[in-house]
C-alpha positions as CSV (number, residue, x, y, z in Angstrom):
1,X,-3.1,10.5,-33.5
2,X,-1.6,7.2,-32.1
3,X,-1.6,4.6,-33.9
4,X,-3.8,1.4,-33.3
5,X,-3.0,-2.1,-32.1
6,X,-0.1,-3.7,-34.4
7,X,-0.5,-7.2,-35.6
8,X,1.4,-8.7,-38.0
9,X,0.6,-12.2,-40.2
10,X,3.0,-14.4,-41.5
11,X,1.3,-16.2,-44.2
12,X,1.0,-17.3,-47.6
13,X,-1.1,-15.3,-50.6
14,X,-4.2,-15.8,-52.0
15,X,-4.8,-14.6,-55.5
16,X,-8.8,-15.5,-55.1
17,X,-8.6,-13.0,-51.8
18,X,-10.4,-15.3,-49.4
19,X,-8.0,-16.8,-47.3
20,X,-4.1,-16.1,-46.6
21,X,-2.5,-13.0,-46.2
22,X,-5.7,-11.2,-47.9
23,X,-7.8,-13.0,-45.2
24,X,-6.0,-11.5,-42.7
25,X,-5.7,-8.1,-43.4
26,X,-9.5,-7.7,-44.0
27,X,-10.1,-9.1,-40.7
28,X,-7.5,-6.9,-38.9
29,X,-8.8,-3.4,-40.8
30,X,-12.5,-5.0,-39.8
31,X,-11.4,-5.0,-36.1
32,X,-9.8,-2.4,-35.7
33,X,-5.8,-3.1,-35.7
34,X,-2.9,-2.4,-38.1
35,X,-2.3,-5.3,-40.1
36,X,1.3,-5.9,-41.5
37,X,2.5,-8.8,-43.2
38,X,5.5,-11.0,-43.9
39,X,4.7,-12.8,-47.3
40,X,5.7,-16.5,-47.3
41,X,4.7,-18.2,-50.5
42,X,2.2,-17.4,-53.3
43,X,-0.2,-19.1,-54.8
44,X,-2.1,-19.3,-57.9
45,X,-5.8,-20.0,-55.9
46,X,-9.4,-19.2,-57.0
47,X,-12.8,-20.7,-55.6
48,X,-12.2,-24.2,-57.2
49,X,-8.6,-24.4,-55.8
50,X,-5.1,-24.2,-55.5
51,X,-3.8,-24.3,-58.9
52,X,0.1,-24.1,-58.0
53,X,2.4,-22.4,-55.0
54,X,5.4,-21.1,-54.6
55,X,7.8,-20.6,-51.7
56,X,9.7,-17.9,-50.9
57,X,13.2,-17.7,-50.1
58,X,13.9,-17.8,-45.8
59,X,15.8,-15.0,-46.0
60,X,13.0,-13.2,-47.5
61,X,11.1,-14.0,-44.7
62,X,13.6,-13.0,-42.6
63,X,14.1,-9.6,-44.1
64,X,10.2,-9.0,-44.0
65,X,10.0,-10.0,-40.3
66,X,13.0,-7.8,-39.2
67,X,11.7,-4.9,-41.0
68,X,8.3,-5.0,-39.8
69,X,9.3,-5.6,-36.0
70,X,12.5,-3.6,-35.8
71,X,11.0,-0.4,-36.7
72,X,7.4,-0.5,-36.8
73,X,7.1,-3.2,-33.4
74,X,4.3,-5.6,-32.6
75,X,1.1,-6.1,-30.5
76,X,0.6,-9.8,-31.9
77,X,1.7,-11.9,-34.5
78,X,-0.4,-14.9,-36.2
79,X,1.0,-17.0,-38.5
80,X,-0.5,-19.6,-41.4
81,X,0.7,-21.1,-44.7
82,X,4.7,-22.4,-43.6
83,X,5.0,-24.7,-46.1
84,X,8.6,-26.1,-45.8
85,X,10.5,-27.4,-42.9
86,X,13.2,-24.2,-43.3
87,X,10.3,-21.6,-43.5
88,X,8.7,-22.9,-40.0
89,X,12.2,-23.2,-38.5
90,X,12.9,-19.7,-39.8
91,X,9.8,-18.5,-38.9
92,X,10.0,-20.0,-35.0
93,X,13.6,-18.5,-34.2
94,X,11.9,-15.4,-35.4
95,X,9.0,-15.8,-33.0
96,X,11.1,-17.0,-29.6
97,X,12.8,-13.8,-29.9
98,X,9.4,-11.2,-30.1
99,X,7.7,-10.8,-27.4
100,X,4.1,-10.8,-27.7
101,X,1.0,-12.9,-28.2
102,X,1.0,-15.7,-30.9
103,X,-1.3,-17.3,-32.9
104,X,-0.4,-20.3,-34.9
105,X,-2.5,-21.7,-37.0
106,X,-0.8,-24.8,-37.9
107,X,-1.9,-25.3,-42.1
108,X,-1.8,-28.3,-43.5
109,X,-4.5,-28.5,-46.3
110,X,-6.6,-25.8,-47.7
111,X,-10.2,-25.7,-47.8
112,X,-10.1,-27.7,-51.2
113,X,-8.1,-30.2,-49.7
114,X,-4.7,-29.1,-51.8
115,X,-1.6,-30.1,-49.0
116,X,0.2,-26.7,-47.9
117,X,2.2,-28.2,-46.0
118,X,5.2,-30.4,-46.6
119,X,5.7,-34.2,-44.7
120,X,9.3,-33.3,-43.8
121,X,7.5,-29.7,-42.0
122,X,5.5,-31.8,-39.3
123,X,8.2,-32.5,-36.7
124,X,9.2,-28.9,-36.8
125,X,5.7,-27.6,-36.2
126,X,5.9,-29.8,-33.1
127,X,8.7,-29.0,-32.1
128,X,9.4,-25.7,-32.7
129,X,6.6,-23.7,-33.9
130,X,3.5,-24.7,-31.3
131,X,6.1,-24.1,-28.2
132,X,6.0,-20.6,-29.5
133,X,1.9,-20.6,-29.8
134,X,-0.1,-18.1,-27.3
135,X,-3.0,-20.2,-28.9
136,X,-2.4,-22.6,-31.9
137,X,-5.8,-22.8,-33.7
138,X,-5.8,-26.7,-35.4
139,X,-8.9,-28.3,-37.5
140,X,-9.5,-31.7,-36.8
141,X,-7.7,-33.0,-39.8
142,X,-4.8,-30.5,-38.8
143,X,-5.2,-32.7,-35.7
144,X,-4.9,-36.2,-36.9
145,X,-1.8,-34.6,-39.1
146,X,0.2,-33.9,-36.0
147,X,-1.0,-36.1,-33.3
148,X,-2.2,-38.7,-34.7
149,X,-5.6,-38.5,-32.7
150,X,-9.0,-39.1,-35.0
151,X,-12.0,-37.2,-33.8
152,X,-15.3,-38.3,-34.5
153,X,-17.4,-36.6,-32.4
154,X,-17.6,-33.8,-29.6
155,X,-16.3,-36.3,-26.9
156,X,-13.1,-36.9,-28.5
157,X,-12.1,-33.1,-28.2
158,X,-10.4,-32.7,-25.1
159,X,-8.4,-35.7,-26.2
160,X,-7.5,-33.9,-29.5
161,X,-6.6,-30.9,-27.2
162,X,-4.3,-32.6,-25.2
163,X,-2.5,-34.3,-27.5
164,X,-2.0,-30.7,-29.2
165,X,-0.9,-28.8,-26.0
166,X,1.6,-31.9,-25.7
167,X,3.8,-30.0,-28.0
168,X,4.2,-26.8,-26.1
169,X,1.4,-24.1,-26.9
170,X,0.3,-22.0,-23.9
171,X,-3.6,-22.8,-25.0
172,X,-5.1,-24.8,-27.9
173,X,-8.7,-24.2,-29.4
174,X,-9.2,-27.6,-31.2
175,X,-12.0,-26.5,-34.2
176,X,-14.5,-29.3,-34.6
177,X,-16.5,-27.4,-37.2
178,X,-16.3,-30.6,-39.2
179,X,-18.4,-32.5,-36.7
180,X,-22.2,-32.8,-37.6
181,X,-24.3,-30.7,-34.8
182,X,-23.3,-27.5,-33.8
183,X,-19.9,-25.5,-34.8
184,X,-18.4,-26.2,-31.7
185,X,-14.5,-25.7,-30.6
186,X,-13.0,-26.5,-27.3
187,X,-10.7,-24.0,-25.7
188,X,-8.4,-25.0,-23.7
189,X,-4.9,-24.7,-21.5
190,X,-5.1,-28.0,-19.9
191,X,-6.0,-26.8,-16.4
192,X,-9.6,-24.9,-17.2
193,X,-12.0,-26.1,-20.7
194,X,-14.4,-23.4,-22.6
195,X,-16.6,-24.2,-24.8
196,X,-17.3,-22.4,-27.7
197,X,-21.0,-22.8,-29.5
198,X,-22.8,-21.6,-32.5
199,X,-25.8,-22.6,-35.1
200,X,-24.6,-24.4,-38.2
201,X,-25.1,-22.2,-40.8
202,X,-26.6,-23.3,-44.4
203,X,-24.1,-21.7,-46.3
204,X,-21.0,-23.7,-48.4
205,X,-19.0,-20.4,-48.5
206,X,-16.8,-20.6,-46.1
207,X,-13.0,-20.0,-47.4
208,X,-10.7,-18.4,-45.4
209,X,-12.7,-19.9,-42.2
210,X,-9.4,-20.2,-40.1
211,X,-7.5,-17.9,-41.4
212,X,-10.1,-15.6,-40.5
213,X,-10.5,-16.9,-37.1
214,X,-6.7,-16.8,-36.2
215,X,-6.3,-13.1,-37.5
216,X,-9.2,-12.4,-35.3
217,X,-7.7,-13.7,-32.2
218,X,-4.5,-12.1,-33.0
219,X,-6.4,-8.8,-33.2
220,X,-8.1,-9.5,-29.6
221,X,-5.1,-10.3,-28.3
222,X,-3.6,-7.4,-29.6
223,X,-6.3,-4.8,-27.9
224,X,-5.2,-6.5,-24.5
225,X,-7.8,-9.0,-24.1
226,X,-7.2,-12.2,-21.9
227,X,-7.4,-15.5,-24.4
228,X,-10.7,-16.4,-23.5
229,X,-12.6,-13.4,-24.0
230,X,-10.5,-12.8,-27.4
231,X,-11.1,-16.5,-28.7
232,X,-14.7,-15.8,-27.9
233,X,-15.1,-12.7,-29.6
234,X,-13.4,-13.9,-32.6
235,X,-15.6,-16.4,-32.6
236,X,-18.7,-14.8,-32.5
237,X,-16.6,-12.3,-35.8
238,X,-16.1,-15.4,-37.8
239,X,-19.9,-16.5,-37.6
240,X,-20.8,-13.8,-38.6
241,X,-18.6,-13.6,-41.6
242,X,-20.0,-17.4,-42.5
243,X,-23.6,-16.1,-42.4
244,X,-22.7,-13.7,-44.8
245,X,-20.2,-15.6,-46.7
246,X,-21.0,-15.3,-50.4
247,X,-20.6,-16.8,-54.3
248,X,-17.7,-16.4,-55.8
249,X,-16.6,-18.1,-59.0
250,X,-17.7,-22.1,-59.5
251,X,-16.6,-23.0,-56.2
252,X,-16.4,-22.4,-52.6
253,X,-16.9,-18.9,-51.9
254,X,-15.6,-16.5,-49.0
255,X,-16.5,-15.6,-45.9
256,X,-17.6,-12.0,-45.7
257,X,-14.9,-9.8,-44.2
258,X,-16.7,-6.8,-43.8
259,X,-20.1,-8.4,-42.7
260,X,-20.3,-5.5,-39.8
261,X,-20.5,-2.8,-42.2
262,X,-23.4,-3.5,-44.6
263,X,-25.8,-3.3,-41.7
């Protein structure tokens, strides 16, 4: 038996299982790749929050990535939680030096609006980690964070996107799933624009949202799909994982990993 696509996430723990590594492993066994994983903080985190995090060392990180890619290899990587200015400048050399598809999703808050990401981090994001980026996946407060640019409805997205691909990623999907109308995200690599639509759903369970949607790009990518068709597909995944996103806790509930398999 051969083995199945390979993609690996470099990310930060969630005890509450929603979002973070555990996010991204669900989606890669739901779609059909190997997920691996490089573990770069953990966090105390349930449906009401983030109650505290902790970094790991960059050599740890280090020593994960090596062991992962040296022997195993690597179809696609996607990456999340880089919480310190060493981690993503770690975590970048690393990445110049594979060769394969990228996803970054650049973290800077999680859904409970707890910062994962340090001040001092944001100019090495710019400048190091989006030039690596296949696709870098940015909400729009992840937007304003590193460019600066406010967007208050769906007219101001190709603005947001150009600000992003500014900083060196091959193609940017700007997420403007905060915007009040439909969930709708522009693709883009600054020559050709898709757009990407869906119904807002009535459901308030929706942690691990771009996690989710990063870890199913990386898995598109990873099966050989161009980066419009694999954007789109995870994209039509992750709404179906809000639809059935469900209670968990007090708070904010998951997305549904698994939604294909309760049919």
């Amino acid at each position: 038996m051969s083995a199945p696509p390979l993609v690996l996430t470099v990310a930060g723990s969630d005890s509450g299982g929603g979002a973070g590594i555990q996010a991204d492993l669900k989606t890669m066994l739901a779609l059909g790749v190997h997920g691996m994983s490089v573990l770069t903080a953990v966090t105390a985190q349930n449906s009401q929050g983030v109650q505290g995090a902790w970094e790991l060392p960059a050599d740890a990180v280090r020593a994960q990535y090596r062991a992962v890619v040296d022997d195993i290899g690597v179809d696609a990587v996607k990456t999340g939680m880089l919480s310190s200015a060493e981690l993503v400048e770690t975590v970048a050399g690393l990445l110049a030096a594979t060769d394969a598809p990228v996803v970054v999703d650049p973290v800077g808050v999680s859904k409970h609006g707890d910062p994962l990401l340090a001040a001092s981090a944001l100019d090495c994001v710019r400048e190091l980690l989006l030039p690596t980026a296949t696709v870098a996946t940015p909400n729009l407060d992840e937007v304003a964070q590193l460019t600066g640019v406010q967007v208050e409805k769906e007219a101001d997205l190709p603005r947001a996107a150009e600000a992003v691909l500014a900083h060196g990623p091959a193609w940017v999907l700007i997420k403007g799933g905060h915007l009040a109308g439909d969930a709708v995200d522009l693709l883009t690599d600054g020559s050709e624009e898709h757009w990407l639509r869906a119904p807002r759903l009535d459901n308030r369970h929706t942690h691990g949202t771009g996690c989710t949607l990063a870890s199913a790009i990386a898995a598109q990518l990873a099966r050989g799909l161009a980066v419009p068709e694999a954007v789109a597909a995870a994209k039509e995944y992750v709404t179906g994982a809000i639809r059935a996103g469900f209670a968990l806790g007090s708070g904010i509930g998951p997305v549904d990993h698994g939604w294909r398999f309760r049919g």
